[in-house]
PyMOL Python script that loads the backbone (N, CA, C, O; Angstrom):
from pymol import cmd

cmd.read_pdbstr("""\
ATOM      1  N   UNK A   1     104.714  86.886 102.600  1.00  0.00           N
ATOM      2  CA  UNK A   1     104.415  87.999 101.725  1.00  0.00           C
ATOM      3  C   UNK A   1     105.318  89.167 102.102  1.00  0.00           C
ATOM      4  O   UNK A   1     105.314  89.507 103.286  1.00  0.00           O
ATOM      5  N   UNK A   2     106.053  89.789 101.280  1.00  0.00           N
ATOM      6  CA  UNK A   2     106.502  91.151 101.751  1.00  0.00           C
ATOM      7  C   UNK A   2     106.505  92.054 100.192  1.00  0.00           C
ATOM      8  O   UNK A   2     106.617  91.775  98.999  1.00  0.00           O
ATOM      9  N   UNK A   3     106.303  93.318 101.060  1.00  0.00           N
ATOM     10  CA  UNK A   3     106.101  94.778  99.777  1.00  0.00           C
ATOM     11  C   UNK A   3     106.832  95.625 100.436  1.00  0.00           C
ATOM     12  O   UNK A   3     106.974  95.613 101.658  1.00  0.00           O
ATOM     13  N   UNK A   4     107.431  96.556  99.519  1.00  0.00           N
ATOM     14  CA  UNK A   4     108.365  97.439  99.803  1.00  0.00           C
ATOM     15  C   UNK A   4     107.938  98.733  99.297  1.00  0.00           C
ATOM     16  O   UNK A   4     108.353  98.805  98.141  1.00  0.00           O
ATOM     17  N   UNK A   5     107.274  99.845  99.630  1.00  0.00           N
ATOM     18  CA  UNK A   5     107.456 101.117  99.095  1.00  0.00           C
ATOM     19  C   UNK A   5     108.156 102.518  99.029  1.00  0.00           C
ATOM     20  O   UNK A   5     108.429 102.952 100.148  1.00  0.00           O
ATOM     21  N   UNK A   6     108.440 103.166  98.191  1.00  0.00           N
ATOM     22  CA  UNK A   6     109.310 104.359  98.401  1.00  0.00           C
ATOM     23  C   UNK A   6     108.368 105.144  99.192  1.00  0.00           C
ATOM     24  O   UNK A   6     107.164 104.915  99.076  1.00  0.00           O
ATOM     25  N   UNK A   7     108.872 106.205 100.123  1.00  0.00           N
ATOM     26  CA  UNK A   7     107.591 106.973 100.526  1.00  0.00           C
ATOM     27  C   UNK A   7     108.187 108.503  99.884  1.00  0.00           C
ATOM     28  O   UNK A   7     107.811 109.411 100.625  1.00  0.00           O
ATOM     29  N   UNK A   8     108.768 108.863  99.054  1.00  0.00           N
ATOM     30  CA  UNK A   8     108.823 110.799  98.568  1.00  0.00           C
ATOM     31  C   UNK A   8     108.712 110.179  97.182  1.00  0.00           C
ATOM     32  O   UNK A   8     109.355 109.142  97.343  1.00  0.00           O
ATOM     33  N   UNK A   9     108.340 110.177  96.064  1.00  0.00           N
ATOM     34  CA  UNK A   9     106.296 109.730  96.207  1.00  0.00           C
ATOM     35  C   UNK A   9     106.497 108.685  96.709  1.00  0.00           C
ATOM     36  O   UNK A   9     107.597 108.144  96.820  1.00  0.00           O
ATOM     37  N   UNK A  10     105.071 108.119  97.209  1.00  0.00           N
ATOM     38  CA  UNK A  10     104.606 107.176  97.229  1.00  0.00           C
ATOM     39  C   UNK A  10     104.645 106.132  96.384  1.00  0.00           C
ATOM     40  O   UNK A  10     103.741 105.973  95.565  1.00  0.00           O
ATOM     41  N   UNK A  11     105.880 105.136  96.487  1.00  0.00           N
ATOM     42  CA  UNK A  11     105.529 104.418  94.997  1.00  0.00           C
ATOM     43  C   UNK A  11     105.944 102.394  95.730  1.00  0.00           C
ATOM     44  O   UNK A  11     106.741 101.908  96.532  1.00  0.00           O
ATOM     45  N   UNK A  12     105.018 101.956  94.975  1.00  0.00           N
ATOM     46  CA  UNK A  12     105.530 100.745  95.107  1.00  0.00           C
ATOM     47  C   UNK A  12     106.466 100.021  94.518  1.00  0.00           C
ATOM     48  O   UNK A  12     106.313  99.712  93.336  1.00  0.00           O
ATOM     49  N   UNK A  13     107.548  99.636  95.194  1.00  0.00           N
ATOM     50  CA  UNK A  13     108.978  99.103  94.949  1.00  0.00           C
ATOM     51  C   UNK A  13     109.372  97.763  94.436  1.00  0.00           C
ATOM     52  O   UNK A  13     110.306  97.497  93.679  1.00  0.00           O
ATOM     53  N   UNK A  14     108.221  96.710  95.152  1.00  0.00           N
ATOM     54  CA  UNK A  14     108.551  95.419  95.413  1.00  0.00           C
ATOM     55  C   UNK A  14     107.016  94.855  95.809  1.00  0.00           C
ATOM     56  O   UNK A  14     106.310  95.409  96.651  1.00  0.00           O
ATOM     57  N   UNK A  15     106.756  94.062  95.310  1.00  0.00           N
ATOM     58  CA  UNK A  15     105.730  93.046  95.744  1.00  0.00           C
ATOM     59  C   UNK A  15     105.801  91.229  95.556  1.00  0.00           C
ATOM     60  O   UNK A  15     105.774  90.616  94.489  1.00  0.00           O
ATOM     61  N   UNK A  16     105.854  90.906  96.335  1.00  0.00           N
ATOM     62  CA  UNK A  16     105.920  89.176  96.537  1.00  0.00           C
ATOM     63  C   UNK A  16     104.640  88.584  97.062  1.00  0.00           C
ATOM     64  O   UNK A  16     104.906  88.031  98.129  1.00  0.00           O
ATOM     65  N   UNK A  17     103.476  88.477  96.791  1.00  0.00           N
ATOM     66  CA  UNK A  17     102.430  87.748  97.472  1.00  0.00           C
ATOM     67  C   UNK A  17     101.126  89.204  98.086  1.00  0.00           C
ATOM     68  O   UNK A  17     100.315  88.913  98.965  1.00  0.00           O
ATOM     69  N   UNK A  18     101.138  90.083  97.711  1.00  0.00           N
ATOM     70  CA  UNK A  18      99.933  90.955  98.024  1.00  0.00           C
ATOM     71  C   UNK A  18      98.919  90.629  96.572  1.00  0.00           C
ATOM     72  O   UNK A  18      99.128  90.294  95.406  1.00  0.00           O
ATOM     73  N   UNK A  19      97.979  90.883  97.249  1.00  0.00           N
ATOM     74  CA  UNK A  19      96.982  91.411  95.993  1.00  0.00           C
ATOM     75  C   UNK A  19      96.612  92.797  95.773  1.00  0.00           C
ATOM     76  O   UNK A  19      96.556  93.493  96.786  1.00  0.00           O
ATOM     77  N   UNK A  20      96.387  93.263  94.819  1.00  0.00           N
ATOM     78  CA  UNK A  20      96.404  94.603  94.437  1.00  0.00           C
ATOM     79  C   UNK A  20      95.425  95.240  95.730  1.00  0.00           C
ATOM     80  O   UNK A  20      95.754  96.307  96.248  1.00  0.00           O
ATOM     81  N   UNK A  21      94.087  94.420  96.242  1.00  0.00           N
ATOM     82  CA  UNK A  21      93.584  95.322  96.846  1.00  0.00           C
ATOM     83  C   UNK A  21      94.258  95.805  98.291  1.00  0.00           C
ATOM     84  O   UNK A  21      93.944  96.739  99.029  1.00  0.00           O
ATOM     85  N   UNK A  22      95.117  94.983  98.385  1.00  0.00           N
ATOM     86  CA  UNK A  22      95.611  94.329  99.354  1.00  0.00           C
ATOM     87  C   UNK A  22      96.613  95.498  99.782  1.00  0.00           C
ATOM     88  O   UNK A  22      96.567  95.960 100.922  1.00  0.00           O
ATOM     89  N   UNK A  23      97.491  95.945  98.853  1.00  0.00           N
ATOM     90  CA  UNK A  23      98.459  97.241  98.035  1.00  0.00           C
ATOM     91  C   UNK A  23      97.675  98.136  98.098  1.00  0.00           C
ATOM     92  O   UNK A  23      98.083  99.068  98.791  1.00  0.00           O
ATOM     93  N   UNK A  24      96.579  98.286  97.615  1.00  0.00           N
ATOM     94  CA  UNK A  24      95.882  99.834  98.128  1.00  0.00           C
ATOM     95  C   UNK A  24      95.411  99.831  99.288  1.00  0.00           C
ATOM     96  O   UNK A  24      95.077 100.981  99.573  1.00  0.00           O
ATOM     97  N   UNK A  25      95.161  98.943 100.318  1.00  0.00           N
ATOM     98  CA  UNK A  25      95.090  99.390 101.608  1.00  0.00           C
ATOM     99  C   UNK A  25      96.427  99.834 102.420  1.00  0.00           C
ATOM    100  O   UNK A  25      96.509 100.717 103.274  1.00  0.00           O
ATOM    101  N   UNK A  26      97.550  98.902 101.876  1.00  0.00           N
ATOM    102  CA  UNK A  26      98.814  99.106 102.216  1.00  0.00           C
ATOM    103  C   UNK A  26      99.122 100.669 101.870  1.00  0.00           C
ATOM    104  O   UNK A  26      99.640 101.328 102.772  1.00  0.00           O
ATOM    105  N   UNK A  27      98.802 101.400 100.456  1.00  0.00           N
ATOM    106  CA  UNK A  27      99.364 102.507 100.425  1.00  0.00           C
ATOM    107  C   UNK A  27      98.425 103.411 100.897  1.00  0.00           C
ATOM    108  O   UNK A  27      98.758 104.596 100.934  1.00  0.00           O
ATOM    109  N   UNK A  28      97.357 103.099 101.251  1.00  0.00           N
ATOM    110  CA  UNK A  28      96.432 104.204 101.765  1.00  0.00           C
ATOM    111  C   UNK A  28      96.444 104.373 103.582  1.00  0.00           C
ATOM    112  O   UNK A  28      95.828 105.138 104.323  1.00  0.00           O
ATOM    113  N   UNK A  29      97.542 103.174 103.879  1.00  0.00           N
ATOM    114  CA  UNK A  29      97.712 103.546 105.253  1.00  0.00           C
ATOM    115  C   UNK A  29      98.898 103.966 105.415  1.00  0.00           C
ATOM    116  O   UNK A  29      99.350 104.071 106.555  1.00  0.00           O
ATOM    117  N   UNK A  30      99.694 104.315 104.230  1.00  0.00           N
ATOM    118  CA  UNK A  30     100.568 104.967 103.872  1.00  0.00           C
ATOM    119  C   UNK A  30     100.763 106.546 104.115  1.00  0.00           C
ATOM    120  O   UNK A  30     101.288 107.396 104.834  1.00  0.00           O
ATOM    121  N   UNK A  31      99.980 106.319 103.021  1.00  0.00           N
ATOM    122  CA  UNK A  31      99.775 108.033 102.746  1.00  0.00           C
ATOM    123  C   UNK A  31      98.664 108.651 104.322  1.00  0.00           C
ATOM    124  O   UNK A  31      98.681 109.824 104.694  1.00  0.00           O
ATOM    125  N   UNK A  32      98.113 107.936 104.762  1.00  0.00           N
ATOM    126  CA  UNK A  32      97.668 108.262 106.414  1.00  0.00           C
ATOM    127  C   UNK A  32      98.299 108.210 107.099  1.00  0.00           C
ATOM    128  O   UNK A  32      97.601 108.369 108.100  1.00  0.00           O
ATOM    129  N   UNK A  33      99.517 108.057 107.498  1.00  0.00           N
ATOM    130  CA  UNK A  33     100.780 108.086 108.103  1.00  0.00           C
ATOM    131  C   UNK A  33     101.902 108.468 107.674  1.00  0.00           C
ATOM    132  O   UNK A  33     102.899 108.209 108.349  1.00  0.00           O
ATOM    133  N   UNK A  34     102.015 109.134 106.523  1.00  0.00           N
ATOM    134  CA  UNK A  34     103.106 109.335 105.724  1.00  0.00           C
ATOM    135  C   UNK A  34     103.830 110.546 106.911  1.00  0.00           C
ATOM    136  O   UNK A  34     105.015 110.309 107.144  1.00  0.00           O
ATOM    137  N   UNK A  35     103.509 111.218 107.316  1.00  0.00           N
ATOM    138  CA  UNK A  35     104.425 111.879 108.203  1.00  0.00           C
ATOM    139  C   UNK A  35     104.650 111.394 109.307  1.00  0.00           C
ATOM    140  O   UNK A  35     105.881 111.358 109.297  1.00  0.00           O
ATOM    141  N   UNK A  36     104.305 110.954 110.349  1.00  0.00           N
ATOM    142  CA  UNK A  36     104.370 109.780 111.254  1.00  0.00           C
ATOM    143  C   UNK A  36     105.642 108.595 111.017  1.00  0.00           C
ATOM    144  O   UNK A  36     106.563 108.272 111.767  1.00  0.00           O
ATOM    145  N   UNK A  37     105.291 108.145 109.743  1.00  0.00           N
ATOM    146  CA  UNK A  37     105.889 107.618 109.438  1.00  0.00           C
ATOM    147  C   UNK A  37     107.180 107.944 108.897  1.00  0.00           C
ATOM    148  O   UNK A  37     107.882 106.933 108.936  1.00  0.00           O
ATOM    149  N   UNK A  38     107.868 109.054 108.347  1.00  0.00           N
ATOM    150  CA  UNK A  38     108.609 109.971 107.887  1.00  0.00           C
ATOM    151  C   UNK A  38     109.941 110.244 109.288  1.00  0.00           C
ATOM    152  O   UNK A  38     111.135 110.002 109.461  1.00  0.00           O
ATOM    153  N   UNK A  39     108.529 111.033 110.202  1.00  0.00           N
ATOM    154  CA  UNK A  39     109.364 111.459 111.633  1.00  0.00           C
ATOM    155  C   UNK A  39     110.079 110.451 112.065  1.00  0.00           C
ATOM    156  O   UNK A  39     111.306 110.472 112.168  1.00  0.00           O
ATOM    157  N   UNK A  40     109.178 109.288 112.406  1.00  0.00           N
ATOM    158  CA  UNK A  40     110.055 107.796 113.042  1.00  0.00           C
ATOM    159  C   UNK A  40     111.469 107.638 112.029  1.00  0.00           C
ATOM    160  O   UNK A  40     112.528 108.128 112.421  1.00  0.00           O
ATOM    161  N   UNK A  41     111.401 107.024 110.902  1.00  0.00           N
ATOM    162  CA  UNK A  41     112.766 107.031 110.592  1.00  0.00           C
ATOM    163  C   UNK A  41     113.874 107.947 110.540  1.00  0.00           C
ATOM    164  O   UNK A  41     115.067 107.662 110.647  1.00  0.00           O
ATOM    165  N   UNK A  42     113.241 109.318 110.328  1.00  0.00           N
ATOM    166  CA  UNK A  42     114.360 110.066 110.593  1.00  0.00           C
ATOM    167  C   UNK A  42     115.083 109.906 111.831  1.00  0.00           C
ATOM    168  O   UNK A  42     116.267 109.574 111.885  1.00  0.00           O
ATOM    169  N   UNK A  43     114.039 110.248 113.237  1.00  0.00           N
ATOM    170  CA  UNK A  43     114.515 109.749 114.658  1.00  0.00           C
ATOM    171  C   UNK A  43     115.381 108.811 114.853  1.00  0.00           C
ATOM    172  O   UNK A  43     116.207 108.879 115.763  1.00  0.00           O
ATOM    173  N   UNK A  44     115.270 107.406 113.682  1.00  0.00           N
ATOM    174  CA  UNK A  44     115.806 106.195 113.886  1.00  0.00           C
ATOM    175  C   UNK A  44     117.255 106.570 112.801  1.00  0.00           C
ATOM    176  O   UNK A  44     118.125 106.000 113.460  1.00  0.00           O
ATOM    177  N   UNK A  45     117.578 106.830 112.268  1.00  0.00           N
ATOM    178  CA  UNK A  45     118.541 107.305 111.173  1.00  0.00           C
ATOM    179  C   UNK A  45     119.535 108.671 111.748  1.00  0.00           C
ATOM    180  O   UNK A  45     120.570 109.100 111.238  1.00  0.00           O
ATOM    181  N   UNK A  46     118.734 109.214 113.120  1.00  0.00           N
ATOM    182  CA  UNK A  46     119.423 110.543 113.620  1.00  0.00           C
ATOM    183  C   UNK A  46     119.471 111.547 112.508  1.00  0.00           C
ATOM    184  O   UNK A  46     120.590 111.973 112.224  1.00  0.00           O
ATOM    185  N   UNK A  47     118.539 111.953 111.897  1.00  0.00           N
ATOM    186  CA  UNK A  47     118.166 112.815 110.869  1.00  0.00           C
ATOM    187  C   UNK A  47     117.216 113.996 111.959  1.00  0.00           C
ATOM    188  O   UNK A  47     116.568 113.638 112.942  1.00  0.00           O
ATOM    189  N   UNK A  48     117.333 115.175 111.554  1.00  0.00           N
ATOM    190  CA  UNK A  48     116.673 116.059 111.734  1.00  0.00           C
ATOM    191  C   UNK A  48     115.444 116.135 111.544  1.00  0.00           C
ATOM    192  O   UNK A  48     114.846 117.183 111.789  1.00  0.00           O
TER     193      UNK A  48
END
""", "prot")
cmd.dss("prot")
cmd.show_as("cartoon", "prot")
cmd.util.cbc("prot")
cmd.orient("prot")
């Protein structure tokens, strides 16, 4: 299974094998980490 989302919005990109509810837990641990998650790639990208 893999899903892909944009995160500046939040949007889903790609889905192969989730189920929808499956996708709203995915984006709701999203958007609960959306800055967390934000900081790390920048760190990893050498972004400010």
């Amino acid at each position: 299974m893999l899903c892909k989302f944009w995160l500046d919005p939040t949007t889903l990109c790609h889905n192969h094998g989730y189920a929808p509810s499956e996708l709203n837990r995915i984006r709701a641990l999203i958007d609960t980490y959306h800055d967390k998650i934000v900081e790390a790639w920048d760190e990893h990208c050498g972004q400010n």
